[in-house]
N, CA, C and O atoms as a GROMACS GRO file, in nm:
protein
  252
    1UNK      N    1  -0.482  -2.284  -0.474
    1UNK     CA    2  -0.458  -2.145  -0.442
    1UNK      C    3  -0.493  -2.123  -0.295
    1UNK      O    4  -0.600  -2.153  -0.241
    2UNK      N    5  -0.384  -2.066  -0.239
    2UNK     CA    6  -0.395  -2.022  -0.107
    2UNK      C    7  -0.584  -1.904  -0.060
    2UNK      O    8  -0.664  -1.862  -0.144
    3UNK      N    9  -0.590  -1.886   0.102
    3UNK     CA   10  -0.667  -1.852   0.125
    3UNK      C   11  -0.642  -1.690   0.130
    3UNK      O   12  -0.527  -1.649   0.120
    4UNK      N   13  -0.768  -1.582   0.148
    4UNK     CA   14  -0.692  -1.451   0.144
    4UNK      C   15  -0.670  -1.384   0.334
    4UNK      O   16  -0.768  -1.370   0.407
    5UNK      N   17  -0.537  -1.355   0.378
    5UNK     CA   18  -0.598  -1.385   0.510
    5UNK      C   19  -0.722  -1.233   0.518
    5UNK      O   20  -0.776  -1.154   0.440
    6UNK      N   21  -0.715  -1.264   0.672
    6UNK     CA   22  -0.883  -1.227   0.688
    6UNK      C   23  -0.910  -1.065   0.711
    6UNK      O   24  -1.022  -1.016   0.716
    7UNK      N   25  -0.784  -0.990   0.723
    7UNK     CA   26  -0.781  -0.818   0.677
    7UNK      C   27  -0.718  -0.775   0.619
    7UNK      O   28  -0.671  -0.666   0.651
    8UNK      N   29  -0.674  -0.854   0.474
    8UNK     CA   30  -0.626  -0.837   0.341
    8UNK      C   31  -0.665  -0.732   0.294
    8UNK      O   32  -0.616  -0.620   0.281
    9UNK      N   33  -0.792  -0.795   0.259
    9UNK     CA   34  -0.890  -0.672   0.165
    9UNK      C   35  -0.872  -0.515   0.231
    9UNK      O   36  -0.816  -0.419   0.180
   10UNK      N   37  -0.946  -0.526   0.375
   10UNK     CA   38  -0.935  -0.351   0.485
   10UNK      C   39  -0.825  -0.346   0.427
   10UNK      O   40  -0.839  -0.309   0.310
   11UNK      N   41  -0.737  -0.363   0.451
   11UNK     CA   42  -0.577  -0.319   0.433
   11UNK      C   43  -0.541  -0.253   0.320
   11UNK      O   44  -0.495  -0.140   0.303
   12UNK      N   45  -0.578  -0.364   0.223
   12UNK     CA   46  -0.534  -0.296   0.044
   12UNK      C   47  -0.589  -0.183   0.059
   12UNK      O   48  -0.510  -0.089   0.044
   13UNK      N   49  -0.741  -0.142   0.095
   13UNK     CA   50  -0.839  -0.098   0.057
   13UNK      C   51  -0.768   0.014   0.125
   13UNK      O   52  -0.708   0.077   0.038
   14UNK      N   53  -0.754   0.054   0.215
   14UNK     CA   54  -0.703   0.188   0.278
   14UNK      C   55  -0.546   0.205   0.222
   14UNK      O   56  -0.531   0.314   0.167
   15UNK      N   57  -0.451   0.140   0.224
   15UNK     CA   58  -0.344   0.170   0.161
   15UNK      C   59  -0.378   0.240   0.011
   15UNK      O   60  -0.315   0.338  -0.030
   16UNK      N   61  -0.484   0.177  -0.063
   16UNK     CA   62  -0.444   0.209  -0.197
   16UNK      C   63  -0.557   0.364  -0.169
   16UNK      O   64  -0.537   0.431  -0.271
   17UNK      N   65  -0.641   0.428  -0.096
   17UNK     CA   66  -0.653   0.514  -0.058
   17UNK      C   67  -0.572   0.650   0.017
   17UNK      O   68  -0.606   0.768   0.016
   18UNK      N   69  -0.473   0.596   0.070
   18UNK     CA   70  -0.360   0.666   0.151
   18UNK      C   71  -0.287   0.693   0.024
   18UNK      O   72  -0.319   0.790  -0.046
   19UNK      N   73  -0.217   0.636  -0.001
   19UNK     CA   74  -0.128   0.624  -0.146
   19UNK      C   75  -0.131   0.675  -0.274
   19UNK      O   76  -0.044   0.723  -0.347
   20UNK      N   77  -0.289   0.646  -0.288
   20UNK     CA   78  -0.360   0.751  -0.465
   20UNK      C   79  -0.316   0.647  -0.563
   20UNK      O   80  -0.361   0.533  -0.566
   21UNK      N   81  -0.210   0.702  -0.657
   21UNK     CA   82  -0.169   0.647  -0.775
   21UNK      C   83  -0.040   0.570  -0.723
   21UNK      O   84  -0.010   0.473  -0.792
   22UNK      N   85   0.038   0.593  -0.618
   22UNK     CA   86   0.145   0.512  -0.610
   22UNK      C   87   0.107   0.399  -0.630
   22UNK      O   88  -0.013   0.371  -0.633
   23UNK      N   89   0.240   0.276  -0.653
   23UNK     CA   90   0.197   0.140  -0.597
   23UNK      C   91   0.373   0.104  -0.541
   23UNK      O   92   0.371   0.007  -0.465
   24UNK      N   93   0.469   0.141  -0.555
   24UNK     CA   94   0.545   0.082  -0.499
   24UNK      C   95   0.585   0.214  -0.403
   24UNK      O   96   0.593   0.327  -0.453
   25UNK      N   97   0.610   0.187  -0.249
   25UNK     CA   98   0.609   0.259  -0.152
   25UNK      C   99   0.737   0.212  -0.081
   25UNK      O  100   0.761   0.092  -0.067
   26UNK      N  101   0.842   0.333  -0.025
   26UNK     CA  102   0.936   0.244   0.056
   26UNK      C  103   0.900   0.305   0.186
   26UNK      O  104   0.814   0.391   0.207
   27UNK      N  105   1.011   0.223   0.302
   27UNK     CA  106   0.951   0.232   0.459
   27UNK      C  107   0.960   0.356   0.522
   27UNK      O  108   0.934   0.344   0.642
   28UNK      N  109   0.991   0.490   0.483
   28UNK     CA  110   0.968   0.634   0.480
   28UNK      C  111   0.836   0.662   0.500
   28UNK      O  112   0.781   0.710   0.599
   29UNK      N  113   0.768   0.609   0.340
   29UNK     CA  114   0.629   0.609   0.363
   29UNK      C  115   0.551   0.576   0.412
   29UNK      O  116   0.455   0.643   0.450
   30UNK      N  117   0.576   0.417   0.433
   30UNK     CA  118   0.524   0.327   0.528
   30UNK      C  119   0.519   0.407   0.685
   30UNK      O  120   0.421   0.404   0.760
   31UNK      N  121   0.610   0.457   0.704
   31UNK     CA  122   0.647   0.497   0.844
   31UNK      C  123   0.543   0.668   0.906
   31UNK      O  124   0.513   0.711   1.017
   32UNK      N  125   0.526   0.704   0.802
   32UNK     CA  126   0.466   0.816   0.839
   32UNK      C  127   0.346   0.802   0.844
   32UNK      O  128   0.284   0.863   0.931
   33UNK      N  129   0.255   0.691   0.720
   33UNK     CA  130   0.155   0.614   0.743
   33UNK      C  131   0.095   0.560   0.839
   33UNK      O  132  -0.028   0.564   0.841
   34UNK      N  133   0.153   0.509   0.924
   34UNK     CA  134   0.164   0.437   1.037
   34UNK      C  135   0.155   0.492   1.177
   34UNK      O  136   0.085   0.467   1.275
   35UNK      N  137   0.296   0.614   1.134
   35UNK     CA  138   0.345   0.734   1.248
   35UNK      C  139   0.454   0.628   1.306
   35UNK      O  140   0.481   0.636   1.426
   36UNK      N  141   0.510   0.542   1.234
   36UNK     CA  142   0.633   0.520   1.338
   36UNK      C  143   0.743   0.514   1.259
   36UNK      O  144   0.732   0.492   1.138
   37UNK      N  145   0.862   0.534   1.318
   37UNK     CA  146   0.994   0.506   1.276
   37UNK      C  147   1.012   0.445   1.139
   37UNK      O  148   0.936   0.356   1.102
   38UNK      N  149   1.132   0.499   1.046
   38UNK     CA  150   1.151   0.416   0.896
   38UNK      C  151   1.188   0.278   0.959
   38UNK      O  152   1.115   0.182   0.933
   39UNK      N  153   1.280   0.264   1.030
   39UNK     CA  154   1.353   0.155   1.089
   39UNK      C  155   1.233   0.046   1.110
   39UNK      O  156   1.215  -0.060   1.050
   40UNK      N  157   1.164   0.102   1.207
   40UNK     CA  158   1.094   0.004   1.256
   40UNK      C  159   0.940  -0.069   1.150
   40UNK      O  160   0.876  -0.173   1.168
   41UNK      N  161   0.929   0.005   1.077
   41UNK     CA  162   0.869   0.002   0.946
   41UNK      C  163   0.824  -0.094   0.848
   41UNK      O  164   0.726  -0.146   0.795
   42UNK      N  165   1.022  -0.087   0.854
   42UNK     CA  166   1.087  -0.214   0.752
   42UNK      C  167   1.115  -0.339   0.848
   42UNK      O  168   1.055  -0.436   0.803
   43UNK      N  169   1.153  -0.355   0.911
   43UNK     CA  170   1.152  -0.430   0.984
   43UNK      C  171   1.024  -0.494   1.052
   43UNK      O  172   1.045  -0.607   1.098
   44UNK      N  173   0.894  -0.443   1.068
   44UNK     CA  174   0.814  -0.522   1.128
   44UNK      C  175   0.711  -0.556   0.979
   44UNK      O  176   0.639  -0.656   0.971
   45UNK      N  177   0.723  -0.465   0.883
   45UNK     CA  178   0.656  -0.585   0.726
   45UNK      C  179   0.758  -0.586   0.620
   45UNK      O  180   0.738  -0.553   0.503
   46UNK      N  181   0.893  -0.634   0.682
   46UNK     CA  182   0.992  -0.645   0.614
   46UNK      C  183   1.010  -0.577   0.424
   46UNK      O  184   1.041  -0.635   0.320
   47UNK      N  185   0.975  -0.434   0.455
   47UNK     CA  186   1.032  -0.373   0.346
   47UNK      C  187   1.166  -0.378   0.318
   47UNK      O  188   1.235  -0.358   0.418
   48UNK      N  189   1.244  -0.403   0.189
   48UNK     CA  190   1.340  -0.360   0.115
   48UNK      C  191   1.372  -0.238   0.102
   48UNK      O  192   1.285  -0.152   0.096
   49UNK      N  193   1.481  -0.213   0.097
   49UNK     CA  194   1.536  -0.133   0.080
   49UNK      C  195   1.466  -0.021  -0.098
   49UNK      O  196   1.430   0.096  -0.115
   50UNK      N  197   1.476  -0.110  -0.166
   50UNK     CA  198   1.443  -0.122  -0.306
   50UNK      C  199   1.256  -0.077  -0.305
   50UNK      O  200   1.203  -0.051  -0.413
   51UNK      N  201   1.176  -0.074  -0.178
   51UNK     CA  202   1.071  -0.071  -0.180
   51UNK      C  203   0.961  -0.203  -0.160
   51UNK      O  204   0.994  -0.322  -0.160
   52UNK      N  205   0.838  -0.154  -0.143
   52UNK     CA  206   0.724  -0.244  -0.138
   52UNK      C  207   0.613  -0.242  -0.207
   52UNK      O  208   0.572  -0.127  -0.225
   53UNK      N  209   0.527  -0.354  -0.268
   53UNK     CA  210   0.452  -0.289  -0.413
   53UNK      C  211   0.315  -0.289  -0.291
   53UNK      O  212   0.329  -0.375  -0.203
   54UNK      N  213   0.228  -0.228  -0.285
   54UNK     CA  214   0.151  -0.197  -0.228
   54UNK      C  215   0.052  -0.340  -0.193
   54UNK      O  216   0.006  -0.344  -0.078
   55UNK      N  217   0.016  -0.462  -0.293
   55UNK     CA  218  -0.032  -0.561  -0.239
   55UNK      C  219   0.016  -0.650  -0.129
   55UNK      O  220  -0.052  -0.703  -0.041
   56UNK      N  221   0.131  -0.656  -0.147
   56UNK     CA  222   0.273  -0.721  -0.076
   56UNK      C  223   0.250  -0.651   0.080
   56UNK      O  224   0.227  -0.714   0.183
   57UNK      N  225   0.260  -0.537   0.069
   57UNK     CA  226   0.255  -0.456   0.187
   57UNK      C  227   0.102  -0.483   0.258
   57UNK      O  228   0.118  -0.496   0.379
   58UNK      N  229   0.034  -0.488   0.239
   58UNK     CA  230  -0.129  -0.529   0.253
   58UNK      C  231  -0.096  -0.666   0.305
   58UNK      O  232  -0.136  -0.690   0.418
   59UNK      N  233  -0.048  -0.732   0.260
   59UNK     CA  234  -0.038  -0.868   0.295
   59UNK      C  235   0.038  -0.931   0.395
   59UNK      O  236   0.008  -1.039   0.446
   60UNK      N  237   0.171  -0.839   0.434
   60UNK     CA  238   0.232  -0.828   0.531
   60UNK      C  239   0.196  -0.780   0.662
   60UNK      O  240   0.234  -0.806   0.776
   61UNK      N  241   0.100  -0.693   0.606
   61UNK     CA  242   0.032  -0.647   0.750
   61UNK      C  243  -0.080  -0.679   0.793
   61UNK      O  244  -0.142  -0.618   0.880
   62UNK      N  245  -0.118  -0.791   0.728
   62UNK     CA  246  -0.265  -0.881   0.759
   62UNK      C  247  -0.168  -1.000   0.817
   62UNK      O  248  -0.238  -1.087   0.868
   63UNK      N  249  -0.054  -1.024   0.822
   63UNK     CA  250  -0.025  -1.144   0.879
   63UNK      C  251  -0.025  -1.134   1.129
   63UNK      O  252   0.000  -1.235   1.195
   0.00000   0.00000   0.00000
């Protein structure tokens, strides 16, 4: 089993705070979260169209 990278945890930990009960989020949300662009959103932790489940997203943005 792989390692967890090293601001995994911060990450989840405030997303699943920002978020509440959601868990799958698309780059709308992501984007206002953030404060930037949907476009740029999805494209820099490669959200789908279809959405992102909130660990996934944590994990994308610890890379």
């Amino acid at each position: 089993m792989g390692r967890e990278l090293p601001a995994y945890r911060d990450n989840l930990e405030q997303l699943l705070n920002y978020f509440g009960d959601k868990r799958l989020v698309y780059a709308k949300d992501v984007a206002k979260y953030c404060g930037c662009c949907t476009r740029t959103a999805a494209k820099r932790w490669n959200i789908p169209r279809e959405g992102i489940m909130i660990p996934t997203l944590a994990r994308n943005m610890s890379k």
